[in-house]
Backbone as CSV, one residue per row, in Angstrom:
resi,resn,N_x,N_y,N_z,CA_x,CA_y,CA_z,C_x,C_y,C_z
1,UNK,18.211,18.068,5.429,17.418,18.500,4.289,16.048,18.976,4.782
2,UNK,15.390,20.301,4.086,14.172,20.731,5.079,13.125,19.635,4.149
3,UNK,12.040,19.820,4.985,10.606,19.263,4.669,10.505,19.508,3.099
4,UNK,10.338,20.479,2.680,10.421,21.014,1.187,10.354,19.984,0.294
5,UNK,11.398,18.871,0.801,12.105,18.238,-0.401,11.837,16.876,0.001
6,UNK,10.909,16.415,0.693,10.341,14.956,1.163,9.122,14.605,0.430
7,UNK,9.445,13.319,0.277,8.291,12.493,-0.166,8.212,10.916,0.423
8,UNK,6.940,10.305,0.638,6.563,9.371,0.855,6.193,8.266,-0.086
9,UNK,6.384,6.867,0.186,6.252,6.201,-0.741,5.044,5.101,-0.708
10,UNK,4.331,4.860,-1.119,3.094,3.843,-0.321,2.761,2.600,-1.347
11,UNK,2.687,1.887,-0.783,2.113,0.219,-1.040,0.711,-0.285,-1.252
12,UNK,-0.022,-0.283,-2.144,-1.273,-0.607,-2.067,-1.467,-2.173,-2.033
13,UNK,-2.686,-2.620,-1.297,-3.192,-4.056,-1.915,-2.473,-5.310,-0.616
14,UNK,-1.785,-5.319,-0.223,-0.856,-6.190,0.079,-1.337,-6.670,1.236
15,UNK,-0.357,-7.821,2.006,0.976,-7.823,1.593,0.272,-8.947,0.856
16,UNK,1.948,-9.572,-0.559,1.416,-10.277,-1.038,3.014,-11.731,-1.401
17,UNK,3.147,-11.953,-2.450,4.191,-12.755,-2.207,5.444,-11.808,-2.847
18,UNK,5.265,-10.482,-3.161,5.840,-9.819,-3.361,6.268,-8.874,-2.325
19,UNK,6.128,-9.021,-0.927,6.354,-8.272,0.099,7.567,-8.280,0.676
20,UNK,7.837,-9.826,0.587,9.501,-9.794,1.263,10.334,-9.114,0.049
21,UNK,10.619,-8.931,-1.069,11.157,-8.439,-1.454,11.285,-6.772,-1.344
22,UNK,10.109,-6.795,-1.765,9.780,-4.663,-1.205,10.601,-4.536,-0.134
23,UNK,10.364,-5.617,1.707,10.877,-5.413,2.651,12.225,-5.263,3.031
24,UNK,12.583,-6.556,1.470,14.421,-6.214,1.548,15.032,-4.964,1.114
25,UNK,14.270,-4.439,0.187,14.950,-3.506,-0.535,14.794,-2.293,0.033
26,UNK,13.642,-1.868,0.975,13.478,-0.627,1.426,13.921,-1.026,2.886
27,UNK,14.285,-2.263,3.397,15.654,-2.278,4.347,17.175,-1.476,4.235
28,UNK,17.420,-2.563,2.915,18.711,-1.930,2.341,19.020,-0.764,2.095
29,UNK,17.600,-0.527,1.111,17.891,1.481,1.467,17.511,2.485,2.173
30,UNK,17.396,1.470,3.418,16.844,2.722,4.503,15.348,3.460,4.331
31,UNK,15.089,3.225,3.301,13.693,3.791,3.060,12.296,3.462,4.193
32,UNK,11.659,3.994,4.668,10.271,3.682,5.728,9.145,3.490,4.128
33,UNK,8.225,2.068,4.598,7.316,2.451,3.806,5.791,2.645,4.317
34,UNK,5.068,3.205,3.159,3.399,3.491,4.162,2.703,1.952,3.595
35,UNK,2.088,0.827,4.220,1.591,-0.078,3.481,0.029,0.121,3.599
36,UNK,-0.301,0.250,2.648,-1.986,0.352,2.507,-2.461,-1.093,2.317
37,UNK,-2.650,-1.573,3.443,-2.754,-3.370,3.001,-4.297,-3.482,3.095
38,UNK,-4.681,-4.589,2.792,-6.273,-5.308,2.741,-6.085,-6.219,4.080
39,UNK,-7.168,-5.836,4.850,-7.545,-6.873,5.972,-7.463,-8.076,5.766
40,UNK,-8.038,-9.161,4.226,-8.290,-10.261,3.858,-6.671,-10.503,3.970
41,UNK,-5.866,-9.838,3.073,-4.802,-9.963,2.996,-3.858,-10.431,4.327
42,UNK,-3.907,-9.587,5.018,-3.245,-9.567,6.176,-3.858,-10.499,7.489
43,UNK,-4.952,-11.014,7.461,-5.367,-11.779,8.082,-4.921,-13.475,7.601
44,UNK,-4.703,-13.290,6.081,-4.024,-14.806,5.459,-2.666,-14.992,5.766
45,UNK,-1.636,-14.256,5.857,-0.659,-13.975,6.475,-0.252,-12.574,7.416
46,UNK,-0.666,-12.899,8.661,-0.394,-11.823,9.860,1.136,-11.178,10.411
47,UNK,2.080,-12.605,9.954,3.053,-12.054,10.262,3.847,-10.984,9.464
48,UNK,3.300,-10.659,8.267,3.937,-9.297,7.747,3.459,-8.470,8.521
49,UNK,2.382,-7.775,8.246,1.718,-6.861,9.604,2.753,-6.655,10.452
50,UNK,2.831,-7.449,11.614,3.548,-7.654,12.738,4.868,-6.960,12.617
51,UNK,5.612,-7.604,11.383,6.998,-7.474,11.361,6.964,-5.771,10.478
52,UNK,5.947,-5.628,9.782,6.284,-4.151,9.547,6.524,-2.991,10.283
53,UNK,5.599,-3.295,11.305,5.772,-2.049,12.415,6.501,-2.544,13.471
54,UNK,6.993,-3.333,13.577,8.144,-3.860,14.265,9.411,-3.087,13.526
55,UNK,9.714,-3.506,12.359,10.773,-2.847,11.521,10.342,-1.144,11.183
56,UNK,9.460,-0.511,11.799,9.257,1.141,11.518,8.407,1.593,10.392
57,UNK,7.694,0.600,9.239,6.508,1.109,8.391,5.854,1.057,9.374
58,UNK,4.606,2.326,8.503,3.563,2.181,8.633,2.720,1.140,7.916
59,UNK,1.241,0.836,8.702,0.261,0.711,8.587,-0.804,0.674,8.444
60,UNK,-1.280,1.304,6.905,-2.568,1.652,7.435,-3.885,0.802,6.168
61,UNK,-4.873,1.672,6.279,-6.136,1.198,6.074,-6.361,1.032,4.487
62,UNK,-6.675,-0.558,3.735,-6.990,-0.393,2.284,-8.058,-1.064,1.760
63,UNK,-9.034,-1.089,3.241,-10.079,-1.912,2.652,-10.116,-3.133,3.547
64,UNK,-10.985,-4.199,3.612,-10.958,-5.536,4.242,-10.723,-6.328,2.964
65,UNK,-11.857,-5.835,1.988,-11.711,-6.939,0.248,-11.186,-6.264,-0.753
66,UNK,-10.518,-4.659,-0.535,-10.289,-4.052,-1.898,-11.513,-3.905,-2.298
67,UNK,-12.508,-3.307,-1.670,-13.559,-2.700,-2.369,-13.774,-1.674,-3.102
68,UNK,-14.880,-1.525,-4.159,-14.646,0.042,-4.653,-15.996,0.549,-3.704
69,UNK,-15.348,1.433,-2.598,-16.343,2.117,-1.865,-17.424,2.600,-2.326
70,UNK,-17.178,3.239,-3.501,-18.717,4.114,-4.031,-19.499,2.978,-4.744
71,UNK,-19.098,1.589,-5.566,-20.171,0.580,-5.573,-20.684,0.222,-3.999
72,UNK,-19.804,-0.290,-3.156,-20.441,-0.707,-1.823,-21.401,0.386,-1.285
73,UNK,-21.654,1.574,-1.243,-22.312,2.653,-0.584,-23.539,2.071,-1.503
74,UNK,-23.417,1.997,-2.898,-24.766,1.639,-4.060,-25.767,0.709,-3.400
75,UNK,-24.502,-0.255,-3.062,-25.082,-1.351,-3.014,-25.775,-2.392,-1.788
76,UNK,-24.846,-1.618,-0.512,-24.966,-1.994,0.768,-25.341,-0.614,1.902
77,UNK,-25.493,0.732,1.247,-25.474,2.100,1.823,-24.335,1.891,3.064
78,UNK,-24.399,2.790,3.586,-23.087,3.939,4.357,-22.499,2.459,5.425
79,UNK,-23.476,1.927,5.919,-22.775,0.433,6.805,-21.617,-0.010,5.915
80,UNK,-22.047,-0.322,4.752,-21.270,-1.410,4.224,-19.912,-0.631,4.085
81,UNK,-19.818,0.897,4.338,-18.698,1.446,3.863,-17.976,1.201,5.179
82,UNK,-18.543,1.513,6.407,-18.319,1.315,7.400,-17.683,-0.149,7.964
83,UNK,-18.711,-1.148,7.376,-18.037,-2.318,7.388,-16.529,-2.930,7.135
84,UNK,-16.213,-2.368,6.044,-15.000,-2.710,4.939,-14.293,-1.938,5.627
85,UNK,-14.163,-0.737,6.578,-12.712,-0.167,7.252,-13.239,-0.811,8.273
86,UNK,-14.043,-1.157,9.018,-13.830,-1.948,10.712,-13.409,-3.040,10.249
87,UNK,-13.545,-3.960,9.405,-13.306,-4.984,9.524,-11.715,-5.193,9.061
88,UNK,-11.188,-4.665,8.477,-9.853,-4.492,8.022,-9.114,-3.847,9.315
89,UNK,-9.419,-2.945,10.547,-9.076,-2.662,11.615,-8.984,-3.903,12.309
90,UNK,-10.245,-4.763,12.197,-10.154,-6.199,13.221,-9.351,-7.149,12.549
91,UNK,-8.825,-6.943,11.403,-8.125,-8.245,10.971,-6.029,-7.251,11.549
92,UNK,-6.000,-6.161,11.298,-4.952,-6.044,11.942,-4.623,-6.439,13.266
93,UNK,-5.504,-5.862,14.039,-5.652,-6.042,15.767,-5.860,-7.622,16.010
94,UNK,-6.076,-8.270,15.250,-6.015,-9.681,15.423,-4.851,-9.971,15.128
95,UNK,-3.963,-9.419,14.161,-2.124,-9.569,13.787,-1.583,-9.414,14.748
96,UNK,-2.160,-8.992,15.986,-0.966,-8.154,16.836,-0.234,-6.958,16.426
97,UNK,-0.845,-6.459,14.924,-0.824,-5.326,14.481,-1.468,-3.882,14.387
98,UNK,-2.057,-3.107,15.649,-2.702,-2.404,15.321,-2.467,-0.763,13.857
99,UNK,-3.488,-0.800,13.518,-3.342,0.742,12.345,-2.365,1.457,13.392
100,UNK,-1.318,1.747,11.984,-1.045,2.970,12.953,-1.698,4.034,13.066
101,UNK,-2.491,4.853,12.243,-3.710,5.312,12.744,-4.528,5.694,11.970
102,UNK,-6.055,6.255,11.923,-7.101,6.290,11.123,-6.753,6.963,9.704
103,UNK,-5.893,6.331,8.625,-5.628,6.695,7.605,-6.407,5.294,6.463
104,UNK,-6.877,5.918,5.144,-7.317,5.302,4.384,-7.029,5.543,3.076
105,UNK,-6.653,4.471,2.232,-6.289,4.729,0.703,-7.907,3.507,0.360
106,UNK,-8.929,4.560,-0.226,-9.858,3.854,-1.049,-9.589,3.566,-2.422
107,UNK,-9.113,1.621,-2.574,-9.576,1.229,-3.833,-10.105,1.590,-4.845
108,UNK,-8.551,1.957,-5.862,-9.415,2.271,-7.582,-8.979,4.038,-6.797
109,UNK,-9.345,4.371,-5.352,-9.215,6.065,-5.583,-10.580,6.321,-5.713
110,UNK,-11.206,5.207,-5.576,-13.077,5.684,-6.044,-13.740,6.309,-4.169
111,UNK,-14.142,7.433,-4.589,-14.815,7.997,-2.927,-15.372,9.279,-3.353
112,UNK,-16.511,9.071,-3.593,-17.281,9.985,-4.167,-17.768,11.001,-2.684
113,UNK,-18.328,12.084,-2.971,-19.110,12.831,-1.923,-19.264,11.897,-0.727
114,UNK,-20.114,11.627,-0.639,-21.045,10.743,0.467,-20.011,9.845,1.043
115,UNK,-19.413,9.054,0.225,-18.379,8.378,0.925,-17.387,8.745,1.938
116,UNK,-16.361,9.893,0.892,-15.718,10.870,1.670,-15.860,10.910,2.956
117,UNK,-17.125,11.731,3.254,-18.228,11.615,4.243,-18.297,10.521,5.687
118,UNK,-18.182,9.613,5.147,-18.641,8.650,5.639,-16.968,8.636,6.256
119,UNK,-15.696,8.410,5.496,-14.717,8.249,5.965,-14.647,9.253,7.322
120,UNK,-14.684,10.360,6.661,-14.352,11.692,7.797,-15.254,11.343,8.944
121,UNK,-16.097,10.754,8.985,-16.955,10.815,10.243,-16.529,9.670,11.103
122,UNK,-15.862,9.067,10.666,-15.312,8.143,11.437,-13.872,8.259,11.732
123,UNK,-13.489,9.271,11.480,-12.052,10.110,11.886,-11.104,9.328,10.673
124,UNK,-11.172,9.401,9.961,-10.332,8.782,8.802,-10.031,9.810,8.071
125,UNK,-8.838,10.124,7.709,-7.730,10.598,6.596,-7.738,9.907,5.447
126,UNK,-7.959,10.502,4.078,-8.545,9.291,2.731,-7.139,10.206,1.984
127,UNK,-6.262,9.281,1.438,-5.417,9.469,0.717,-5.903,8.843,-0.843
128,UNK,-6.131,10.076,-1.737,-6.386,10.413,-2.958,-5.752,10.984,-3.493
129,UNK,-4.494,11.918,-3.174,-3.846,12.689,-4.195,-2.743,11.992,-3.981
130,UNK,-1.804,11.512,-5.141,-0.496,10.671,-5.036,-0.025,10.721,-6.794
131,UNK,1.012,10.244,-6.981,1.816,10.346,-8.272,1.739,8.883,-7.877
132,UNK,1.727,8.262,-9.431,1.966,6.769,-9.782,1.967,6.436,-11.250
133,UNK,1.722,5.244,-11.568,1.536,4.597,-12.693,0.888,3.911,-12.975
134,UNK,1.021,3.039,-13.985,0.179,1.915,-14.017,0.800,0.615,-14.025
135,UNK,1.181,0.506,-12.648,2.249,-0.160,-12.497,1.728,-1.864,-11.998
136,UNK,-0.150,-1.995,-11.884,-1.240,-3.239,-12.196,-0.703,-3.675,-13.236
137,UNK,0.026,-3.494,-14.703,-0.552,-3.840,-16.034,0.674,-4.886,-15.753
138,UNK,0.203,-5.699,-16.098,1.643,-6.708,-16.215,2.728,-6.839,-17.681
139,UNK,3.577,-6.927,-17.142,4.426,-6.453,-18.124,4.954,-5.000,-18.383
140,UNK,4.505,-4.255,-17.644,5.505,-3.156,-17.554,6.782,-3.359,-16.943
141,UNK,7.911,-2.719,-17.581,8.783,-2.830,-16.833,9.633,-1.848,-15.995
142,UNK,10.588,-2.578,-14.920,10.730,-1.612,-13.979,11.570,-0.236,-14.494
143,UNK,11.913,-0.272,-15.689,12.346,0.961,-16.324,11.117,2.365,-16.542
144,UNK,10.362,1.387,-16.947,8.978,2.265,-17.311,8.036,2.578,-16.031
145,UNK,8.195,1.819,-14.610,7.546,2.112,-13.474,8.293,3.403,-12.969
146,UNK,9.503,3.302,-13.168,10.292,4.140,-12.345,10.710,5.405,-12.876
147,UNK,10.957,5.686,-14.133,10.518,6.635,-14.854,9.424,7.657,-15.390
148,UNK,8.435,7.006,-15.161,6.971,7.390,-15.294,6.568,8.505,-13.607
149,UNK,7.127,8.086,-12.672,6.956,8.318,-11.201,8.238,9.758,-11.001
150,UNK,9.097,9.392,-11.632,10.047,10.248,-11.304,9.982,11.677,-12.075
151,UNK,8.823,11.806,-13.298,8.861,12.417,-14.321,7.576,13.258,-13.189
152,UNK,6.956,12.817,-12.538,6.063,14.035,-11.768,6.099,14.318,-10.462
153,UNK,7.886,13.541,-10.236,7.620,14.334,-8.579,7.778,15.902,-8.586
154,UNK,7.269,15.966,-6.829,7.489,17.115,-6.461,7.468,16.564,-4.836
155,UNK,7.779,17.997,-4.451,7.858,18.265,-3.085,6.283,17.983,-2.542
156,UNK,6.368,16.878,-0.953,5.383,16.184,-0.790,4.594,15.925,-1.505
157,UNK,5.454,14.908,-2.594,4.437,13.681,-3.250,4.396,12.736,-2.252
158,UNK,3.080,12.023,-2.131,2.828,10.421,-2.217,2.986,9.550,-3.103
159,UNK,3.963,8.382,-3.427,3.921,7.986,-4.331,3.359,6.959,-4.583
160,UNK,2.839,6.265,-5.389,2.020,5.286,-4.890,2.393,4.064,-5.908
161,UNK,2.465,2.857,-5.922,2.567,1.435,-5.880,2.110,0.475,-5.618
162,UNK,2.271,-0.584,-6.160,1.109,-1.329,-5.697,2.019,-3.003,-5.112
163,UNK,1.543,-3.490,-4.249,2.181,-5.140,-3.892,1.304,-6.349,-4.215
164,UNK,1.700,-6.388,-5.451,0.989,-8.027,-6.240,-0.775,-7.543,-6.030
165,UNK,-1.208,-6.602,-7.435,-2.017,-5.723,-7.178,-3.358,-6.899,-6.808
166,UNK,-4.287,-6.150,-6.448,-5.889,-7.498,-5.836,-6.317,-8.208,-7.100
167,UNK,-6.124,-7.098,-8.023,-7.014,-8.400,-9.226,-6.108,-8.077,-10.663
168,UNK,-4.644,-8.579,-10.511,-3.889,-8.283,-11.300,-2.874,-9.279,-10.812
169,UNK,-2.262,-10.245,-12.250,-0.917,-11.095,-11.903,0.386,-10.413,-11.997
170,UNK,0.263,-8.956,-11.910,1.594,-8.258,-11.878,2.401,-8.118,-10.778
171,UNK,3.513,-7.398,-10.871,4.536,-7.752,-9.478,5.311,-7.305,-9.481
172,UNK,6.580,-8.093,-10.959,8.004,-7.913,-10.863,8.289,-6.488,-11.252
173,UNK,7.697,-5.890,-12.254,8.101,-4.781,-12.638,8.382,-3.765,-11.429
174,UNK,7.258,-3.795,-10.771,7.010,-2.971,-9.409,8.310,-2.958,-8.226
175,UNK,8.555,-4.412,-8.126,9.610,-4.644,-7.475,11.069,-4.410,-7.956
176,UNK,10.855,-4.618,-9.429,12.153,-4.248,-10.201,12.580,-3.062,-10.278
177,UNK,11.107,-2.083,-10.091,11.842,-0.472,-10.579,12.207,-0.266,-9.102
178,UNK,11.669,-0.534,-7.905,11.451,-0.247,-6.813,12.967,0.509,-6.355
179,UNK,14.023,-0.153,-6.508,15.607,0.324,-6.290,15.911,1.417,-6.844
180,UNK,15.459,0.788,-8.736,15.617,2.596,-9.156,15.504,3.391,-8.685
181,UNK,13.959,3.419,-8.142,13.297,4.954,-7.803,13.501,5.169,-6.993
182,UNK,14.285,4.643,-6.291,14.607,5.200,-4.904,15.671,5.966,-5.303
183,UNK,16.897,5.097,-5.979,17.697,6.062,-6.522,17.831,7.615,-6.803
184,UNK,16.879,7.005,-8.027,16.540,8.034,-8.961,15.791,9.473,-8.257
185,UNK,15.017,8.927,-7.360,14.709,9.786,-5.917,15.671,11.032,-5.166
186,UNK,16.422,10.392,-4.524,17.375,10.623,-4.198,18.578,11.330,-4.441
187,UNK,18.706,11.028,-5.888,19.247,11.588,-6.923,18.994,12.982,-7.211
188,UNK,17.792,13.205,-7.327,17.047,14.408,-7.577,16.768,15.612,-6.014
189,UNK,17.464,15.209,-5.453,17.251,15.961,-3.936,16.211,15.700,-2.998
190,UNK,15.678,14.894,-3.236,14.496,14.695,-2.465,15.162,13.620,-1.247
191,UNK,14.766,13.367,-0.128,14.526,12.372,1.037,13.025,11.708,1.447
192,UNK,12.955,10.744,1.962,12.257,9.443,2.240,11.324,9.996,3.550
193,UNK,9.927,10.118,3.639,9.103,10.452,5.106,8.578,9.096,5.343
194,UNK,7.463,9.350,5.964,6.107,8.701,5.749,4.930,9.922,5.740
195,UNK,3.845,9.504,5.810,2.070,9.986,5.562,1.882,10.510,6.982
196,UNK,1.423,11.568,7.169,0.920,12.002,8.733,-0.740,12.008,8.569
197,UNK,-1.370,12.056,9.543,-2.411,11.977,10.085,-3.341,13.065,9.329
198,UNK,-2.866,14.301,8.598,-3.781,15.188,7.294,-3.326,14.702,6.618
199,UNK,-3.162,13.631,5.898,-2.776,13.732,4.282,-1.403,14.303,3.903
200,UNK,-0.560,14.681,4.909,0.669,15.405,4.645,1.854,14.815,4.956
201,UNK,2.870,14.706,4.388,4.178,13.726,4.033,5.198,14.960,5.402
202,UNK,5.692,13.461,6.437,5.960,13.969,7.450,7.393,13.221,7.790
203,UNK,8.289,13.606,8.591,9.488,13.176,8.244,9.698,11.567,9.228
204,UNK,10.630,10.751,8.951,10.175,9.708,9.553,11.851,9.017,9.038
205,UNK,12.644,8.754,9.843,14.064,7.260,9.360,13.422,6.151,9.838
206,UNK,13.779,5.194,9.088,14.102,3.899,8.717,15.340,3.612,9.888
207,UNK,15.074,2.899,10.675,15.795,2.102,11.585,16.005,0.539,11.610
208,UNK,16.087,-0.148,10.674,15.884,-1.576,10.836,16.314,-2.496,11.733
209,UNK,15.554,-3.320,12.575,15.426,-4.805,12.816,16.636,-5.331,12.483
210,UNK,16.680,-6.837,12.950,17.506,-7.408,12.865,16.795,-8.797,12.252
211,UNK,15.584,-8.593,12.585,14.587,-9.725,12.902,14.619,-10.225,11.084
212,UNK,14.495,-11.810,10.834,14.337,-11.991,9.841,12.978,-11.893,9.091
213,UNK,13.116,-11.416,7.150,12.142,-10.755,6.503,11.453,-11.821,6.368
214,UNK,10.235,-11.713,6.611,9.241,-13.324,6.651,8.527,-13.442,5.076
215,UNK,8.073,-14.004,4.856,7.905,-14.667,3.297,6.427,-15.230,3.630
216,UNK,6.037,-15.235,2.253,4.182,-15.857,2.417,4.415,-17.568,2.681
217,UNK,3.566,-17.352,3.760,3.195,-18.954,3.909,2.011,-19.754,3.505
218,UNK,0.615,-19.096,3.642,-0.352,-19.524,3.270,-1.083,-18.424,1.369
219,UNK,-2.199,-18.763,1.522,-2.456,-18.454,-0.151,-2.855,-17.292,0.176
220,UNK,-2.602,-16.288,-1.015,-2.631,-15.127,-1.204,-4.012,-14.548,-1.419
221,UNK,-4.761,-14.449,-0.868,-6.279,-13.679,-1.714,-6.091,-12.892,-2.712
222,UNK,-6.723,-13.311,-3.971,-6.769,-12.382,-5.115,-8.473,-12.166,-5.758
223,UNK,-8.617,-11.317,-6.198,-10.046,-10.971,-6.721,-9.879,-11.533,-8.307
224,UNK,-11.003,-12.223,-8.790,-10.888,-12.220,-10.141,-9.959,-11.315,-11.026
225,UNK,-9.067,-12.365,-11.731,-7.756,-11.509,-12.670,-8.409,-11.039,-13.099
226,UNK,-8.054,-9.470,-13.733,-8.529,-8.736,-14.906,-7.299,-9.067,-16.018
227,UNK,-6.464,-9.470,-15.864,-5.566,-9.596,-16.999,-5.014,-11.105,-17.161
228,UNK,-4.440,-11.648,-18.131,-4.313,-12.867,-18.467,-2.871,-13.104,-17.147
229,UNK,-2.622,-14.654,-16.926,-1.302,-14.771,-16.258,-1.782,-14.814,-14.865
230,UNK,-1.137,-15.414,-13.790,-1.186,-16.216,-12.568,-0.026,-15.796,-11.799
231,UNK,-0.676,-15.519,-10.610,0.068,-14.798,-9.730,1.131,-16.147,-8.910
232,UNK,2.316,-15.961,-7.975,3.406,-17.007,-7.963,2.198,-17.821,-6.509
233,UNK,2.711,-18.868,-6.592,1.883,-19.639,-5.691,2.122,-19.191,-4.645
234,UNK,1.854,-19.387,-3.381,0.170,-19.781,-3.230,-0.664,-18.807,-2.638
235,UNK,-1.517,-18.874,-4.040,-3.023,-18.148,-4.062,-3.781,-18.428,-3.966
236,UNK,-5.105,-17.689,-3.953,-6.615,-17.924,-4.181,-7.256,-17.110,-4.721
237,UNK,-7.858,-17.438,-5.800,-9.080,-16.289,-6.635,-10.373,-16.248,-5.569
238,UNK,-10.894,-14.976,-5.340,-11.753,-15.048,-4.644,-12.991,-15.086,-5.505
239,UNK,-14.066,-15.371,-5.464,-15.153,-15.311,-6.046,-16.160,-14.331,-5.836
């Protein structure tokens, strides 16, 4: 199938206790995924990291806390922007996971001028254009995640998703439509890449491991819920 008809699928937030499942299912279907994880995240449990790019996802950059970059620039100027991608680099490379390489999905999508800026100068790729939903709200369901996504692909979409979002007790829906849309994907002529190094959906198989899908062991970092309901144990609200 040519390039034409590829799209990529990406993970925001993670990993979270919703990861081994994502991991089974885009095992099973062969799918590669892009994970836009949080340093905090991945430093509370390292061995996802590890085992992702072991099993052929990518890895890349979503922050150290899930920040919204253009408050941090307000509030801490251009360091603090700087801060929040090195330090999310040092919590991989401490996984035994390094980025796979200078790619960034900024939190919320917020990256105003200056920020931008700030990414590019530090050789970073900022992924902002993607098809999704609102697939944070809890209680959507995976009928309505997966439908909503499938109603605006096109040729090199990013699609975007989220894993047990930072300040949201949502999950299942995400994971529930997750099979659909692959389907439903698939269905429609399209095939499975990953993200290249411009912003551009590049071709990539899924080879899986043998190695078993590892599961959260310690508590999950979460940012103050915005919505009512409690994420599956074990967590932590951050303050």
């Amino acid at each position: 199938m040519t390039s034409a008809r590829r799209v990529a699928i990406q993970f925001d937030d993670g990993p979270s206790h919703y990861r081994t499942e994502t991991l089974r299912i885009l095992r099973e279907k062969r799918v590669p995924g892009v994970f836009m994880d949080t340093g905090a995240r991945v430093a509370a449990n390292p061995h996802f990291a590890r085992f992702q790019l072991a099993e052929g996802h990518q890895l890349l950059n979503h922050t150290h806390s899930h920040a919204n970059l253009d408050e941090v620039l307000d509030r801490e100027g251009p360091d603090g922007v700087r801060r929040e991608l090195a330090a999310a680099e040092a919590a991989f490379a401490a996984a035994g996971a390094p980025i796979s390489f200078l790619g960034v999905r900024p939190p919320f999508g917020a990256a105003n001028a200056q920020v931008r800026q700030i990414i590019a100068d530090l050789g970073y790729t900022a992924y902002l254009t993607r098809i999704g939903t609102d697939d944070w709200v809890p209680g959507r369901t995976p009928r309505e995640i997966s439908d909503a996504i499938v109603d605006q692909l096109h040729p090199g979409a990013i699609i975007a998703l989220h894993d047990g979002p930072y300040d949201s007790p949502a999950g299942p829906g995400t994971n529930g439509g997750l099979a659909l849309l692959i389907d439903a994907v698939r269905e429609r002529g399209y095939h499975f890449g990953a993200v290249g190094p411009h912003g551009d959906v590049v071709e990539h198989r899924l080879t899986p491991t043998d190695q078993p899908i590892p599961v959260v062991e310690n508590p999950v970092p979460y940012a103050p819920l915005g919505f009512p309901g409690e994420p599956p144990e074990p967590y932590v609200i951050l303050g």
